[in-house]
C-alpha positions, 0 to 999 in steps of 0.5 A, a space after each residue: 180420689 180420696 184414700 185411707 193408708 194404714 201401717 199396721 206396726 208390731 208396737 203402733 197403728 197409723 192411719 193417713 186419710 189423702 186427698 189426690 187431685 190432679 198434681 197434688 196430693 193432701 194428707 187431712 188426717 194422721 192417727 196413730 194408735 198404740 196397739 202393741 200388737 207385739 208385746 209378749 208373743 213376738 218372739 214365740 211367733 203368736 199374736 196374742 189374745 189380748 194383742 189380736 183385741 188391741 189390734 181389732 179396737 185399733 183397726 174398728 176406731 179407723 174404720 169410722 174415721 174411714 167412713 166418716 171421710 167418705 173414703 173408700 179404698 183402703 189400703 192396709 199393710 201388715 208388717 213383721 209382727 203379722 208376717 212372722 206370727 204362726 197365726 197370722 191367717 186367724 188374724 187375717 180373717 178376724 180382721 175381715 170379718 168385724 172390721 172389713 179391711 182386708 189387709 196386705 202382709 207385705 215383706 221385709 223388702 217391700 217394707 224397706 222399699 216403701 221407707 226408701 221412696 218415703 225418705 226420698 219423698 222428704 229429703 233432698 239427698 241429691 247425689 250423696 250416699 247415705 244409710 237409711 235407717 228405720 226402726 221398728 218393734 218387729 225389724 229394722 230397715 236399712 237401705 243405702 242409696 245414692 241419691 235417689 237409686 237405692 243400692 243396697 237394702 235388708 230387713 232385719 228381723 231383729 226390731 225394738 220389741 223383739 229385742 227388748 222383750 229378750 234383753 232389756 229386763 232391769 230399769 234403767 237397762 245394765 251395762 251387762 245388758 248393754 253388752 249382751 245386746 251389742 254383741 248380738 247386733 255385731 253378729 247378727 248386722 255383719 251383712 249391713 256391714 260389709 254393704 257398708 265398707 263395700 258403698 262407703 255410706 257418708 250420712 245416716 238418715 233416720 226415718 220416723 218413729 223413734 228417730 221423731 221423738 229424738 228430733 223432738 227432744 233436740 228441738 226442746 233442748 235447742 229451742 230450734 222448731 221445725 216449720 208446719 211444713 217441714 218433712 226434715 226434722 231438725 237434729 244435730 249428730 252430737 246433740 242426737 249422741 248426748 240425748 241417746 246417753 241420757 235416754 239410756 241412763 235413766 229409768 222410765 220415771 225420769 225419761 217421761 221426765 224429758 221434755 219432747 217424750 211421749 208415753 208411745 215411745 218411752 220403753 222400746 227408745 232404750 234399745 233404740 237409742 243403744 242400736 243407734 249408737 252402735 250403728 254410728 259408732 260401727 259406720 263411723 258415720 259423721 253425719 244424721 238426717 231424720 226424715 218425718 216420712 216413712 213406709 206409709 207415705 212411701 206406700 202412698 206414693 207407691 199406691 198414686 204411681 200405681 194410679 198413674 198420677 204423676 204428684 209433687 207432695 203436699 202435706 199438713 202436719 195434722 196429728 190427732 
């Protein structure tokens, strides 16, 4: 069974095309695209004209890697830039009509659900409790579990673009910026932090996204690589917390200066460096793990349960 999984994120597009054979299953192919589908309608509730065109192109170019693999069941979940937009159902059937796919627009807790079985699929987390963390451009995830059994999850509505477009105006960011975003986390974050008080979380894992690219820049610093293989990320909690100081100081020029960033991620890892930050010092957690997978690879193994194929993960790390 060959199948195609694409992640329709507020700021990116992935797309994962999966070979699953007995035991096993084989990603072939990783895209991503920068479709933004956010930018500057997100908090109006509006996926705008020029967003609604970023998104089609995105999906049109998936479709041919779809049709060129032979693929042809195509799962597409559309996340919170989508599930909160007043238009959404316009999108829905432009979406239909040019490219074909018929996309599922899940909830926050579907989406927290899927990061969860991701990570879970990655790391080795044995019996620990830990706080798992996902950041994306319309919410943010955070899910603790104790070992395998997750017992506590939220979606927040409060993701990257969201904050940036009502927060973060002057390059490099203010004090006074800094100020105002931490004080809206403080109060817009009390239920994550009275589940955390309540389940004592000891590690902080950080899934994907821009939590990579922070993986990517230690790694650069430390001359420390992970293997092909790896779906652990290499990081150090005290390396992480300097890179987040030195992201947050500097304007985009000389972020795109850093070794390890990339263009996708060099404006909305402001506002997340500054919510990792905050979470760490809020938690007091001593401890950072960042797993490669994320909600779509936790929609996949969803999707082979749901095909009744019991599987023990098998991927290339092939990035296009």
């Amino acid at each position: 069974m060959n199948l195609a999984i694409i992640d329709m994120g507020t700021n990116t597009f992935h797309l994962l095309l999966v070979k699953v054979e007995n035991e096993t299953f084989e990603i072939f192919h990783k895209e991503k695209i920068a479709a933004k589908i956010g930018a500057n309608g997100i908090n109006q509730r509006n996926i705008n004209d020029n967003a609604i065109d970023r998104c089609l192109n995105a999906l049109k170019s998936f479709k041919q890697q779809i049709d060129s693999a032979h693929i042809h069941e195509i799962y597409a979940f559309a996340t919170s830039a989508i599930r909160n937009a007043e238009n959404q159902q316009f999108l829905m059937q432009k979406i239909k009509k040019e490219v074909g796919i018929e996309p599922r627009i899940i909830s926050g807790m579907e989406e927290a659900s899927f990061i969860h079985n991701g990570v879970c699929a990655a790391l080795n987390i044995d019996a620990e409790r830990c706080l798992i963390m996902d950041i994306g451009g319309g919410s943010i995830e955070f899910i603790i579990s104790k070992g395998l059994e997750p017992i506590w999850m939220k979606s927040f509505e409060i993701g990257g673009q969201r904050l940036m477009e009502e927060f973060h105006k002057n390059d490099p960011i203010t004090t006074t910026e800094i100020s105002t975003i931490k004080s809206y986390l403080e109060i817009n974050l009390q239920p994550l932090f009275k589940a955390c008080d309540l389940y004592s979380p000891k590690t902080l894992i950080g899934s994907s996204g821009s939590f990579e690219t922070l993986s990517e820049i230690y790694q650069r610093k430390m001359n420390r690589y992970a293997r092909e293989k790896e779906t652990e990320l290499p990081i150090s909690q005290n390396g992480m917390l300097q890179i987040l100081r030195e992201i947050i100081a500097k304007k985009k020029e000389e972020r795109l200066l850093i070794p390890g960033m990339i263009e996708l991620r060099v404006d909305m890892i402001v506002i997340a460096s500054i919510l990792i930050e905050f979470i760490l010092k809020k938690t007091r957690l001593k401890t950072t793990r960042i797993s490669s997978y994320a909600m779509k690879e936790g929609a996949l193994l969803q999707i082979i349960k749901s095909h009744k194929i019991q599987t023990k993960t098998h991927s290339k790390n092939i990035d296009t």
